[in-house]
C-alpha positions in Angstrom: -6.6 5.4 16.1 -7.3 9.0 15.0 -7.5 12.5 15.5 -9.6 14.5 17.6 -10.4 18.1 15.0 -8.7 20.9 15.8 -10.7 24.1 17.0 -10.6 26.8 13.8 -9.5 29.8 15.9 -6.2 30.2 14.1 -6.1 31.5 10.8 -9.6 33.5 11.3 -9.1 35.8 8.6 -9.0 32.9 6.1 -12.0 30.9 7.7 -13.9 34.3 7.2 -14.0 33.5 3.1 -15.5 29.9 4.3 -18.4 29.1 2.4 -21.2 27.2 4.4 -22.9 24.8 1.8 -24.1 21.0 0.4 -21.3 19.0 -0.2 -20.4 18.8 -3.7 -20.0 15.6 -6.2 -16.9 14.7 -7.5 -14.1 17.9 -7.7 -11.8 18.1 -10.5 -8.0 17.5 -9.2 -5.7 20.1 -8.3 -2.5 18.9 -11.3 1.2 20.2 -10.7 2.7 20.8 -14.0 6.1 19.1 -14.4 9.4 21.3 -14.1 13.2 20.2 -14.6 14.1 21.8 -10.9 12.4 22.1 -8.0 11.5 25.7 -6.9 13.1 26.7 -4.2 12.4 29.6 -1.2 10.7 30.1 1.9 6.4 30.4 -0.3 7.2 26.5 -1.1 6.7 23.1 0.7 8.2 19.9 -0.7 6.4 16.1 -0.5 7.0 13.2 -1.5 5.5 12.2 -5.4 3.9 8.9 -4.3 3.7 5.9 -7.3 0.3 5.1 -7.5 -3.5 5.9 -8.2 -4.7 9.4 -7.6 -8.1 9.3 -5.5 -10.5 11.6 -4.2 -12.9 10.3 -0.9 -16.1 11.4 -0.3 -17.3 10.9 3.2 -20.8 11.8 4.2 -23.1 10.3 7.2 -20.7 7.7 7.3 -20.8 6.8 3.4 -17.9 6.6 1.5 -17.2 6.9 -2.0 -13.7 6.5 -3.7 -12.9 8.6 -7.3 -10.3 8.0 -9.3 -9.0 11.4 -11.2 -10.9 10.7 -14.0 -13.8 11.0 -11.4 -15.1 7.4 -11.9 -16.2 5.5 -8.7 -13.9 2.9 -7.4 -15.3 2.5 -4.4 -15.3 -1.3 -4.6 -12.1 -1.7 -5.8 -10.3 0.6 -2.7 -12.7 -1.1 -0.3 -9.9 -0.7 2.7 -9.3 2.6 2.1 -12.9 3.1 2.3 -13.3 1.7 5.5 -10.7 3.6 6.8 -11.9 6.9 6.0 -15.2 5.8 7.0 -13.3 5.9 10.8 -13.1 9.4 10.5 -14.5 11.9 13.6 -16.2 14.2 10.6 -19.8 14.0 9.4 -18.6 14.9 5.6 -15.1 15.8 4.4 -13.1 15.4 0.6 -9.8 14.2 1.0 -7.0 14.5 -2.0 -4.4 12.0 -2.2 -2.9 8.8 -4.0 -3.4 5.2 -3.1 -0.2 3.1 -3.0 1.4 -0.1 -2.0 4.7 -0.6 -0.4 7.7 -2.4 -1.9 10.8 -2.8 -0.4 10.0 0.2 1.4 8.5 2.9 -1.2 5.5 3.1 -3.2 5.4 0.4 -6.5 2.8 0.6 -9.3 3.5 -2.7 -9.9 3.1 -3.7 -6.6 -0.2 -1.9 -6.6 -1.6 -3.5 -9.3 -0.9 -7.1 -8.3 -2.6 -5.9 -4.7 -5.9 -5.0 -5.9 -6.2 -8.7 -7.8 -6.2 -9.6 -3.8 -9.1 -10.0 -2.0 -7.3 -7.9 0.9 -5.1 -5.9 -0.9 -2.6 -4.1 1.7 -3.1 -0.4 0.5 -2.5 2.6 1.8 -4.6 6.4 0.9 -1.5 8.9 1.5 -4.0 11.7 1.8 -2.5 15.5 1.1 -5.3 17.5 0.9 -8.2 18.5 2.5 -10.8 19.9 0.0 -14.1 20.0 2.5 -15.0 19.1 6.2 -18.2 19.4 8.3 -20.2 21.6 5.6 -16.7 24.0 5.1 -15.5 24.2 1.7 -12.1 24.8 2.2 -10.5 25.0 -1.3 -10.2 29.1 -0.7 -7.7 28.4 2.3 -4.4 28.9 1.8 -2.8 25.4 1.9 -0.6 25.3 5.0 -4.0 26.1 6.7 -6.0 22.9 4.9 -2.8 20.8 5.9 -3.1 21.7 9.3 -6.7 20.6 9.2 -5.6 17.4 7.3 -3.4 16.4 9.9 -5.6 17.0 13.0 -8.5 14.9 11.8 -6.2 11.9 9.9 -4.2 12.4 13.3 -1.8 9.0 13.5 -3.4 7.7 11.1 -4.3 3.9 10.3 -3.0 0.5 8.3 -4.8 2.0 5.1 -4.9 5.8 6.0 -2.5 8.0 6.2 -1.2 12.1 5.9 1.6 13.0 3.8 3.8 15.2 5.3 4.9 18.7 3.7 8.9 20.1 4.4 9.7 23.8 4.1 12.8 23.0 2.9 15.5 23.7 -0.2 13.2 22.1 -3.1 16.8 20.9 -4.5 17.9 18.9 -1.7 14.7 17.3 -1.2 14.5 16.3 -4.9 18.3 14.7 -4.3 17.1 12.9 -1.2 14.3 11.4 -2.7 16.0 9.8 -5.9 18.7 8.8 -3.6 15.8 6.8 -1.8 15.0 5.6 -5.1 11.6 7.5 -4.9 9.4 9.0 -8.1 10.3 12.6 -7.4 9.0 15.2 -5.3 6.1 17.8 -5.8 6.4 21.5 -4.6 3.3 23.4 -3.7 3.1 27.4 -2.8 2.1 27.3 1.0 -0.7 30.7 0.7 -2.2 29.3 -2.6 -5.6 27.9 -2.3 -6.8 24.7 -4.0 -7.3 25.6 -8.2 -8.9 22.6 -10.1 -6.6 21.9 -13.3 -3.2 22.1 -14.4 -1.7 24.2 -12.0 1.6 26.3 -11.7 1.2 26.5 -8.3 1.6 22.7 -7.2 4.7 21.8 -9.4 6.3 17.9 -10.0 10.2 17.1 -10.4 10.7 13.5 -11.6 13.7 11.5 -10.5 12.9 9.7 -14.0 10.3 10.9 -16.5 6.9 8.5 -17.0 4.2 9.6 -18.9 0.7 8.5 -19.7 0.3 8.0 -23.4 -2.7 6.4 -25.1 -2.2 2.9 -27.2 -3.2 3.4 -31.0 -2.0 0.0 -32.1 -0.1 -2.9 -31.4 2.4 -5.3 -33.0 1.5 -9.0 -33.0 3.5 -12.3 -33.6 2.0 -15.1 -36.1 -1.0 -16.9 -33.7 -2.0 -12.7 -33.5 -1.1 -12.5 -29.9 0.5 -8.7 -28.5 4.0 -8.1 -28.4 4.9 -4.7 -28.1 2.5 -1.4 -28.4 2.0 2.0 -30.5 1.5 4.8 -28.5 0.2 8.5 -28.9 0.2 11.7 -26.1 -2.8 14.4 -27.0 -1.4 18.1 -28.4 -3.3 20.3 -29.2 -6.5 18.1 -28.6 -5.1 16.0 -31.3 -2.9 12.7 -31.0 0.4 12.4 -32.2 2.7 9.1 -32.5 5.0 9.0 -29.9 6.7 5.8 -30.4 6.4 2.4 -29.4 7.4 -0.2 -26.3 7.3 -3.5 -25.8 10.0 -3.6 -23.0 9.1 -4.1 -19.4 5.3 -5.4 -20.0 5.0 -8.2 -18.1 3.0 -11.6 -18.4 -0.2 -10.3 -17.1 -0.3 -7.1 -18.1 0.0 -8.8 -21.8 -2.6 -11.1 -21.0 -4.8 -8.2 -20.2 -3.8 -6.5 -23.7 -5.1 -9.3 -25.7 -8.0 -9.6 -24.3 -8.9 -6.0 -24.6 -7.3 -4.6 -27.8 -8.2 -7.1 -30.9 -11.8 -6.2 -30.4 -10.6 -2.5 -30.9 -9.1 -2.7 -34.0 -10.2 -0.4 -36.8 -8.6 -0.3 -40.4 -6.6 2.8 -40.2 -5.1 4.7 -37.1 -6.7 7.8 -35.3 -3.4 10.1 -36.3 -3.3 13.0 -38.4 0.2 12.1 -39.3 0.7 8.3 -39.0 4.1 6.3 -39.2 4.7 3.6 -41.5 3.8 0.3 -39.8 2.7 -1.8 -42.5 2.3 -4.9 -39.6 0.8 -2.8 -37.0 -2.4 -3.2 -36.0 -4.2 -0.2 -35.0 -6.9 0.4 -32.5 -9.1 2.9 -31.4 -7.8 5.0 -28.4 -9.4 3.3 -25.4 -6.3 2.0 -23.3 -4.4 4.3 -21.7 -0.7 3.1 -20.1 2.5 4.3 -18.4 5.6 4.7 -19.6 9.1 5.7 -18.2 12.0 6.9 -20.5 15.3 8.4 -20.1 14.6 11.2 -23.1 12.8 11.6 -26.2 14.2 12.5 -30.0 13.7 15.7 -31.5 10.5 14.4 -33.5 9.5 13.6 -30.0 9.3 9.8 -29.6 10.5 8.2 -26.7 13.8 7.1 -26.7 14.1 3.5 -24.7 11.2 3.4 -23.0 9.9 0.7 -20.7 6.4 -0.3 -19.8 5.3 0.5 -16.3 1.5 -0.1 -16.4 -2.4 0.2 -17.6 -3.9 3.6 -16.3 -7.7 2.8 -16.1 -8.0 5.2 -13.5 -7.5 8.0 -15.8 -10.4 6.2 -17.9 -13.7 8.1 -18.4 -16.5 5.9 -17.6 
């Protein structure tokens, strides 16, 4: 079902800055910063931009724990994908990736969310990275080097396991192909770089559509009180600033899931230096975070049509 490792003969000269060590904890992602067009040239490689949860597994004398970007454990909650990596021929190793589920073919958040309300929810860990194996930390390789790693020990993978393939290909046909599939986008990383935690200008993201994560500062209710649409803020300059409001696209149980979490957040005025006049809103503090897709946004910056795609817990600090 998997893999044999692959010997570490080739690319000696990188293996020589190896570091020989105890595993670490949790490592803060690697983020592509989002660009209008995809690079293109022979240093780049092109994957697919998977809809779904980034997660970081920790294996480790056949334990497995499962992060979420924000680094909290969710372990429980990924519980296939746990026992799939825990398959792997490798006494520790720190995979990169995103969990996903399948609809009609390509990756759905909305499909993902309804599969982890099942008790055997049919996900899949697209790993793309390979951040540690066997006592190797391997973030100084260049990354065509921990691909080729990744590959030999995921090998054909499994129903909840598998490795995302890279193209070296034109980064503007690639981007066309995958919005002609009706996928998210595409994101390019430089194939000598090594792994750099943070916002990076070395992986980069093209969107077929743009989403963003925004943070809910207050919401709009009808006469019995219940949610109908939502206020939303993004963070600049480690300050929030209204970006406008949505109540298109939430569905039944995602606004069940509102009211039972944001009336016991309300406060009396809204955490905004600059805050719009909504004498009916009811504001909150920042605690939910969601995402949103929009064709554009206005010059003051809100978002111009936007439509509700789903809660982001995952990016959650617990």
């Amino acid at each position: 079902m998997v893999g044999t490792r692959s010997s570490t003969s080739t690319g000696t000269r990188a293996a020589s800055i190896v570091s020989r060590r105890r595993m670490p904890g949790f490592i803060e992602t690697c983020n592509p910063s989002l660009v209008d067009q995809a690079p293109i040239g022979p240093r780049w490689s092109h994957e697919i931009k998977w809809d779904g949860y980034r997660a970081q597994a920790h294996l480790e004398d056949g334990n497995v724990k499962v992060f979420t970007r924000a680094g909290n454990n969710w372990s429980a909650i990924f519980h296939p994908v746990v026992e799939g990596i825990a398959r792997l021929r490798a006494d520790s190793a720190i995979l990169d990736g995103e969990i996903i589920a399948l609809k009609g073919g390509v990756s759905d958040f909305h499909e993902l969310r309804r599969q982890l309300g099942e008790a055997r929810p049919a996900i899949i860990y697209q790993a793309f990275d390979l951040l540690w194996l066997d006592g190797e930390d391997l973030r100084p390789l260049p990354f065509r080097e921990r691909k080729r790693r990744l590959a030999a020990l995921i090998g054909v993978g499994s129903r909840h396991l598998n490795h995302v393939e890279h193209f070296e290909t034109d980064g503007g046909r690639m981007l066309a192909s995958a919005c002609n599939l009706h996928l998210e986008g595409i994101v390019s990383k430089l194939l000598d770089a090594p792994y750099r935690s943070g916002r990076s200008t070395e992986w980069l993201k093209t969107k077929c559509e743009v989403s963003e994560t925004l943070t809910v500062i207050g919401y709009g209710a009808d006469a019995r009180g219940r949610v109908e649409g939502l206020y939303l803020a993004r963070e600049e300059n480690g300050a929030l600033v209204y970006a406008g409001s949505v109540d298109r696209g939430i569905t039944s149980t995602d606004l069940a899931e509102l009211q039972r979490r944001l009336p016991g957040l309300v406060e009396r005025r809204p955490t905004l230096a600059k805050p719009p006049k909504k004498p009916k809103a009811k504001w909150v503090l920042p605690r939910v975070k969601v995402e949103v897709v929009y064709p554009n946004k206005g010059a003051d910056g809100w978002l111009r049509h936007p439509a509700f795609k789903g809660l982001r817990d995952d990016l959650t600090k617990k």
